[in-house]
N, C-alpha and C positions, 0 to 999 in steps of 0.2 A: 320206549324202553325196550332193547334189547334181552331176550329169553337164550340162555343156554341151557344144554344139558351133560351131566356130569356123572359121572357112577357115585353112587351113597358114597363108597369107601374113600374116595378122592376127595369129594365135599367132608367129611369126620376128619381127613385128615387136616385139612386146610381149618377147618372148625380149630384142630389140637393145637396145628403150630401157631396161629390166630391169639390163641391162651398163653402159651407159651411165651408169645412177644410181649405182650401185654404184662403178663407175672414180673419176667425179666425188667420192662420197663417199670412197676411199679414200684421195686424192690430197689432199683437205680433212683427213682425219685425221694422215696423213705428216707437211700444213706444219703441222699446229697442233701435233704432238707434236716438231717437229724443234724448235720453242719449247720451254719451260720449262714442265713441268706444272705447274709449282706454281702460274701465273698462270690455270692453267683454274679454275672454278668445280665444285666437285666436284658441285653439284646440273646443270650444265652437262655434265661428263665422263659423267655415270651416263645420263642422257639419248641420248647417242651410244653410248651403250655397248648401250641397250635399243632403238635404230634399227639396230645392226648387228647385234644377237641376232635383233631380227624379221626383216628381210632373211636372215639366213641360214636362217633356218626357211622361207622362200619368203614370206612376208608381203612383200606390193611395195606401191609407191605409184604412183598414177596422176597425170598431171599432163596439162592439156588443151595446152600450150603449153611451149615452151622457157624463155620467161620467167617465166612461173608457178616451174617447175622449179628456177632461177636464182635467185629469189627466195625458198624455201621453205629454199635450201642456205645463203643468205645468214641468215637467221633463224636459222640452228641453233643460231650462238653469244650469240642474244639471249633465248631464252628460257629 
């Protein structure tokens, strides 16, 4: 296993936006399940399912921008 080092402030920040994807994706899973499952796509459901198993494992995504970010959560339910 490979050691980097990082200034505290850069690590807190990546901590923040880390929370932030996370909130975002939680709050997308709430409106989509407060729906009716049965209109998800189960190859669609499994997909989010293995975006939240990674994220819980600490597997993160990086995104250079807000919109980017925006854009990536918007795709979730088209691929």
């Amino acid at each position: 296993m490979n050691t980097i080092t990082i200034p505290k402030t850069k690590y807190m920040h990546l901590l923040k936006r880390q929370e932030r994807v996370e909130a975002e994706l939680d709050f997308i899973k709430k409106m989509v399940l407060a729906d009716d499952e049965k209109f998800i796509q189960p190859s669609i459901l499994k997909r989010w399912e293995r975006i939240s198993h990674d994220m819980d494992n600490g597997k993160g995504l990086f995104f250079d921008s807000v919109v980017e970010m925006r854009n990536w959560i918007k795709k979730l339910h088209n691929n």
